[in-house]
Every structure is written in C-alpha cells, then in structure tokens.
mmCIF file of the C-alpha atoms, coordinates in Angstrom:
data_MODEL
# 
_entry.id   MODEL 
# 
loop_
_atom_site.group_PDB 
_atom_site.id 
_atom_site.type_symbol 
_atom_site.label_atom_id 
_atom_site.label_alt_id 
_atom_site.label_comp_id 
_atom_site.label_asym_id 
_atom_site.label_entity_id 
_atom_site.label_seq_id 
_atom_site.pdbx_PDB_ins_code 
_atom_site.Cartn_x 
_atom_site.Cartn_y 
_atom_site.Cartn_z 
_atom_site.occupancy 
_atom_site.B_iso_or_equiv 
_atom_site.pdbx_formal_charge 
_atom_site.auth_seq_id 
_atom_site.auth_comp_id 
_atom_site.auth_asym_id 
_atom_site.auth_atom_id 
_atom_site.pdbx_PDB_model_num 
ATOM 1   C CA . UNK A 1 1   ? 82.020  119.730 140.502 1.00 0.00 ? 1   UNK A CA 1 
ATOM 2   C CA . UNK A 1 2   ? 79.058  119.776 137.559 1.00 0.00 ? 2   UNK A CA 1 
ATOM 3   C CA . UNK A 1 3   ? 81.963  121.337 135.731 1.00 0.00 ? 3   UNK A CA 1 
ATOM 4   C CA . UNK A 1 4   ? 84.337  118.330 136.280 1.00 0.00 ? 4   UNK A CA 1 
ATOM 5   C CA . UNK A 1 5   ? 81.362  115.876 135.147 1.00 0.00 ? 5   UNK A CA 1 
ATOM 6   C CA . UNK A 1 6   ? 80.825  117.942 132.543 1.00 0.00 ? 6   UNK A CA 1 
ATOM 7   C CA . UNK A 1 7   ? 84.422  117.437 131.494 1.00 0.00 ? 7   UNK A CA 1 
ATOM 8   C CA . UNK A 1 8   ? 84.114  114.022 132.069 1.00 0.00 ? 8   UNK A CA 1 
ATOM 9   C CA . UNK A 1 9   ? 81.658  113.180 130.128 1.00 0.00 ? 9   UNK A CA 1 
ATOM 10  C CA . UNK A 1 10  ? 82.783  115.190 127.147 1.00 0.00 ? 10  UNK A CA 1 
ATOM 11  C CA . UNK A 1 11  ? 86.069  113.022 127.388 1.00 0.00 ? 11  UNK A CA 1 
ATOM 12  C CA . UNK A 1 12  ? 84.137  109.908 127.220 1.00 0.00 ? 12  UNK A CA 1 
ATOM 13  C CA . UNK A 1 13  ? 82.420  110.729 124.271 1.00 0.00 ? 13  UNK A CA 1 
ATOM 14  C CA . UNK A 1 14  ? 85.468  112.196 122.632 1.00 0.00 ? 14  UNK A CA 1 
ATOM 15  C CA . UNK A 1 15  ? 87.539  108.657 123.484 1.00 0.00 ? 15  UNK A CA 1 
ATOM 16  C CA . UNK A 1 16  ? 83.843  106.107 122.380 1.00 0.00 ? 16  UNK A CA 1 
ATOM 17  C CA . UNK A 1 17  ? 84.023  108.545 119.041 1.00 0.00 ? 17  UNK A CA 1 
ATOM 18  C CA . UNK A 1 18  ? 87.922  107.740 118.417 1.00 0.00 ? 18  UNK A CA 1 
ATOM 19  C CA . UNK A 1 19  ? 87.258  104.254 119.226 1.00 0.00 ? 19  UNK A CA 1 
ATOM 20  C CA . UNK A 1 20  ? 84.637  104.091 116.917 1.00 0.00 ? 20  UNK A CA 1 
ATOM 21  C CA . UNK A 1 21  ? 87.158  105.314 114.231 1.00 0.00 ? 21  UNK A CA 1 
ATOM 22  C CA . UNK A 1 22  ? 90.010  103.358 115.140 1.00 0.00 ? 22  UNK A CA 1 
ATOM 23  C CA . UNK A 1 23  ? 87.548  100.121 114.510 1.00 0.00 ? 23  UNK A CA 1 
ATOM 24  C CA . UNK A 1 24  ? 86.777  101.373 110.536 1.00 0.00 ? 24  UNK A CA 1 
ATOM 25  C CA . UNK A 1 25  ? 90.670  101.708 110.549 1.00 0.00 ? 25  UNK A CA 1 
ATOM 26  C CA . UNK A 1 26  ? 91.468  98.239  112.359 1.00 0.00 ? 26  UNK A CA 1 
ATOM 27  C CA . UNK A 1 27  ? 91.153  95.243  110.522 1.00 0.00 ? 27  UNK A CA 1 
ATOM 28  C CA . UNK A 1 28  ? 89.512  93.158  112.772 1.00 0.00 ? 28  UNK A CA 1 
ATOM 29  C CA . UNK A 1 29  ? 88.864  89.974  111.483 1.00 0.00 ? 29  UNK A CA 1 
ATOM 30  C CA . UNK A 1 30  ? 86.054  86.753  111.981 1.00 0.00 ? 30  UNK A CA 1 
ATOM 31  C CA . UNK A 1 31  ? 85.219  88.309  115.767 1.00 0.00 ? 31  UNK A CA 1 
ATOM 32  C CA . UNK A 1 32  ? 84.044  91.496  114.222 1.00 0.00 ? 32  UNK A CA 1 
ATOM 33  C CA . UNK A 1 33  ? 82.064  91.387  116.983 1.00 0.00 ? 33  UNK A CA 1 
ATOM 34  C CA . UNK A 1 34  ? 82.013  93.637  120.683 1.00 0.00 ? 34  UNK A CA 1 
ATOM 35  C CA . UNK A 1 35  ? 85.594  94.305  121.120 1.00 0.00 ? 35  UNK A CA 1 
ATOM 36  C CA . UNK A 1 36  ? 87.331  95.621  124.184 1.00 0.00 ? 36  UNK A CA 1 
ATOM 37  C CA . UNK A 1 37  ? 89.338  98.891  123.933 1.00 0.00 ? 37  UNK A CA 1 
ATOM 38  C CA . UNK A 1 38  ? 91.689  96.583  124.923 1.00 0.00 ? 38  UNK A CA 1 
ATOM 39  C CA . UNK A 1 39  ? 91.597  94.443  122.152 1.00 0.00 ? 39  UNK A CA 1 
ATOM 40  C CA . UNK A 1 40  ? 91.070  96.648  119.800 1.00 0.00 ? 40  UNK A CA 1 
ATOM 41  C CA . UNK A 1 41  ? 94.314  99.119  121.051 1.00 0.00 ? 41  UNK A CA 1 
ATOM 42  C CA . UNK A 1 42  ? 95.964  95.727  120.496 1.00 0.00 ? 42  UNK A CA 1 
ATOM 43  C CA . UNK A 1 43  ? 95.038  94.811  117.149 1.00 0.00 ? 43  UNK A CA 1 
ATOM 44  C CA . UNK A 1 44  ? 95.767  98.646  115.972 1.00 0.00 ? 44  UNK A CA 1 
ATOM 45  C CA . UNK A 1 45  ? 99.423  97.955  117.610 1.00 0.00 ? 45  UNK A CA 1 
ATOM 46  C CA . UNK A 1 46  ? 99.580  94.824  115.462 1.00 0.00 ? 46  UNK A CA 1 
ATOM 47  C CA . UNK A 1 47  ? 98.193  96.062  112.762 1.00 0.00 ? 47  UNK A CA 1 
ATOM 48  C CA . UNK A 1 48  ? 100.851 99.566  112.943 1.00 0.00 ? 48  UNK A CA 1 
ATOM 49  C CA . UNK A 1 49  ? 103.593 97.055  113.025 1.00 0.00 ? 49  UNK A CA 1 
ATOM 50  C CA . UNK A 1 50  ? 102.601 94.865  110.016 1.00 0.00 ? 50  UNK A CA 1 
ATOM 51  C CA . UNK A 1 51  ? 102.274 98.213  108.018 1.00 0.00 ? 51  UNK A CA 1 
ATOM 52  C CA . UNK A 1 52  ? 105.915 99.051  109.278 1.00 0.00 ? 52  UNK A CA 1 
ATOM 53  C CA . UNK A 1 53  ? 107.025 96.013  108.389 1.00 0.00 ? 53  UNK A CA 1 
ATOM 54  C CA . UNK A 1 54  ? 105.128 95.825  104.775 1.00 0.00 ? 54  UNK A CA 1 
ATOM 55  C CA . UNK A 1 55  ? 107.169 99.898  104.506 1.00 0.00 ? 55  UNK A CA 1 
ATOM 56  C CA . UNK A 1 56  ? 110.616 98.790  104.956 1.00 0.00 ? 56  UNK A CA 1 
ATOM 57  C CA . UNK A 1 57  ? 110.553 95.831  102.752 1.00 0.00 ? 57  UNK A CA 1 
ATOM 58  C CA . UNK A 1 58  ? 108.407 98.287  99.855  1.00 0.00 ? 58  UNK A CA 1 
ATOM 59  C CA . UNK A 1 59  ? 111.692 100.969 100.808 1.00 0.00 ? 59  UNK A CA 1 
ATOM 60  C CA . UNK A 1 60  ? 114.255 97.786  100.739 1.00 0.00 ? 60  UNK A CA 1 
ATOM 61  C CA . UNK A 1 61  ? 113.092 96.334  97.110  1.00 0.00 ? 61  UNK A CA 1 
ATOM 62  C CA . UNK A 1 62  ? 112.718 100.657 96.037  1.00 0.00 ? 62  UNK A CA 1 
ATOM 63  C CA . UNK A 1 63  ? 116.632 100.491 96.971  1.00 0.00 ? 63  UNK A CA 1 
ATOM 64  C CA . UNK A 1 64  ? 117.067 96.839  95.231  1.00 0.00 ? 64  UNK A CA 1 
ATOM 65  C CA . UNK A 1 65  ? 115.530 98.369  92.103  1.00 0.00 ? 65  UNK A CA 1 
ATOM 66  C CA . UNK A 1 66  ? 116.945 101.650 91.787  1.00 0.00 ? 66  UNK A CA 1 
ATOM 67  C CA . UNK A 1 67  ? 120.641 99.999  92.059  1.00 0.00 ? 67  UNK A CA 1 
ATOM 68  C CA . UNK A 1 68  ? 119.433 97.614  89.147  1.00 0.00 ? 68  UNK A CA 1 
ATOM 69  C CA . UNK A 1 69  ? 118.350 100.579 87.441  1.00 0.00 ? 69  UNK A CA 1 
ATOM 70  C CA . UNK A 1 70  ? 122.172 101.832 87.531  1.00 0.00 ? 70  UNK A CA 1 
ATOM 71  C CA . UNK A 1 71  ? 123.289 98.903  86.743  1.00 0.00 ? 71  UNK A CA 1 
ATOM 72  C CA . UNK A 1 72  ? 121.104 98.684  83.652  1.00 0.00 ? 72  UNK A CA 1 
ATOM 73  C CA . UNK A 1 73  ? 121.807 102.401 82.665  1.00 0.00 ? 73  UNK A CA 1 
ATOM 74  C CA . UNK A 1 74  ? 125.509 102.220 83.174  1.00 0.00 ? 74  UNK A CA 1 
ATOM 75  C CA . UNK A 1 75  ? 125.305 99.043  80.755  1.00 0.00 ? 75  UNK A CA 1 
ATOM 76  C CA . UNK A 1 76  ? 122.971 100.837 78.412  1.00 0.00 ? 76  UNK A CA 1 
ATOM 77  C CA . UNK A 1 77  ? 125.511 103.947 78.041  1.00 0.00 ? 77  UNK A CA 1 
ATOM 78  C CA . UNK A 1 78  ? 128.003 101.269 77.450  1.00 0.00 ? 78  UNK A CA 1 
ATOM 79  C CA . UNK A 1 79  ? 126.480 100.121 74.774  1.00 0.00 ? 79  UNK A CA 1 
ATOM 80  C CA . UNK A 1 80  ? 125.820 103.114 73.394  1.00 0.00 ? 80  UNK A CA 1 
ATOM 81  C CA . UNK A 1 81  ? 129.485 103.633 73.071  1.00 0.00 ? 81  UNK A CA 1 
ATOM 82  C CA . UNK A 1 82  ? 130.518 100.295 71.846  1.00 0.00 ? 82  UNK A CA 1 
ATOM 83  C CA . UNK A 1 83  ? 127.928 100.944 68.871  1.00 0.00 ? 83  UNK A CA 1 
ATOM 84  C CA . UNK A 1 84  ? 129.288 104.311 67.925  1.00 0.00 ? 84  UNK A CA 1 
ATOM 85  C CA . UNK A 1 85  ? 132.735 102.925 67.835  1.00 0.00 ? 85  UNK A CA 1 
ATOM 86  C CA . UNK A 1 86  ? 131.613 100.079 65.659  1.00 0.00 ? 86  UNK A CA 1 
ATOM 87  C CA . UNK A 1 87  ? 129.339 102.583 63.541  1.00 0.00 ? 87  UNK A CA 1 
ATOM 88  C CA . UNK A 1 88  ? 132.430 104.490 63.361  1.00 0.00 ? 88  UNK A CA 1 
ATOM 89  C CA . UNK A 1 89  ? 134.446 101.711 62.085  1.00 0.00 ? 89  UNK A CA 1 
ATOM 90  C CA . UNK A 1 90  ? 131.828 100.717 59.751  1.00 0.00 ? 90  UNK A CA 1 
ATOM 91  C CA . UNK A 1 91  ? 131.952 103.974 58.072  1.00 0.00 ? 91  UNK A CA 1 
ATOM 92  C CA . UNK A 1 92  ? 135.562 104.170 57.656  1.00 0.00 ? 92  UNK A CA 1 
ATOM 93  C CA . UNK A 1 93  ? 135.925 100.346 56.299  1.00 0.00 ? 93  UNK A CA 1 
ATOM 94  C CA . UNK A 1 94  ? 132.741 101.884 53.757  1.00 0.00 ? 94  UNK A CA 1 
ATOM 95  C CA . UNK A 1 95  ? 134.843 104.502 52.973  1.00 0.00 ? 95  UNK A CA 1 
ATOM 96  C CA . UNK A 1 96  ? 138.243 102.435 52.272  1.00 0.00 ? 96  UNK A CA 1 
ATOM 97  C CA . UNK A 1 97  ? 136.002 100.244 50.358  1.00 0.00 ? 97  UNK A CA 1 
ATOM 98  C CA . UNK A 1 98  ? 134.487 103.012 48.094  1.00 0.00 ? 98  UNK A CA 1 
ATOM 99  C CA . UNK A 1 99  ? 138.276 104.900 47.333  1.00 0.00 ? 99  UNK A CA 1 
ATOM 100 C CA . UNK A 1 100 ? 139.235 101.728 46.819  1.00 0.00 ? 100 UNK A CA 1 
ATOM 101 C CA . UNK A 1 101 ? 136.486 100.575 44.222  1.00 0.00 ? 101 UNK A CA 1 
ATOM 102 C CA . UNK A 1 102 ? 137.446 104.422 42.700  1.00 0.00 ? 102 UNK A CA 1 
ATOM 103 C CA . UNK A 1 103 ? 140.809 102.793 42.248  1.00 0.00 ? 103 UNK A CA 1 
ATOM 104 C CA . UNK A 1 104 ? 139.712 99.740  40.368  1.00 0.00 ? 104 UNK A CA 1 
ATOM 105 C CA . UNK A 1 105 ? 137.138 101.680 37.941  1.00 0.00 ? 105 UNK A CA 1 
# 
C-alpha cells in the first residue's frame, strides 16, 4: 500500500513535470494564465495540427518548385544546344567568308 502511494505520487510529479513542458512548447496565447490539462492537451492538439498543416503545404510548394526546377533545367540544356548549333553555324559562315575573301585577294 505505501508502495502504491509511493507510485502514485511519483506519477503525479512525472505527469505536473511534462505538463510543465508541454506549456514552454504550447503557444498559448492572451490567457497565459492557469490552464487546465485540459486546455492545454487541447491547444497542443491544435497546435500539432497547424504544424501538420504548415508541413504539407512547405512539402507541396518543395514539389511545386522542384518540377519548376526541371522545367527550367530542361529549358536551360535546350538552350545550350540551340547556341552550339548557332555557334557552329557561325563558325562555318566565318569560315566560307574567310576562303572566300582568300579568293578575292
């Protein structure tokens, strides 16, 4: 029986000292005042979900962005080609250009 108050008492302790950090966790707004464990359980629950919430949208625009960055690459590398063909062709119409003025000399 001391045993099981014993027990009991440690478990109180151990739940007021999780409490206690689940309120520096909590934001708890203008009543920062005595809260019930109710109340604050249910503003930890609310709290949980806005985080969730705030994570999916940060992991929807990570998606939105990484498929722009694709987009932007795959348009980049395009470019990249398109200028080496028209570098290319530059340096051959040079090169007609210079035989050409050889000719004329």
């Amino acid at each position: 029986e001391a045993d099981a108050a014993v027990c009991s008492h440690s478990r109180r302790a151990q739940l007021r000292l999780c409490l206690e950090r689940l309120k520096g966790l909590v934001p708890l707004g203008a009543s920062a005042g005595r809260h019930t464990t109710l109340s604050l359980l249910t503003r930890a629950r609310l709290h949980i979900q806005k985080l969730e919430d705030q994570e999916r949208r940060a992991l929807h625009q990570i998606e939105q962005l990484q498929r722009e960055q694709r987009h932007l690459q795959r348009q980049l590398e395009k470019l990249g080609m398109e200028r080496v063909r028209i570098d290319s062709i530059g340096s051959s119409l040079s090169s007609e250009r210079s035989d050409s003025d050889q000719g004329e000399s």
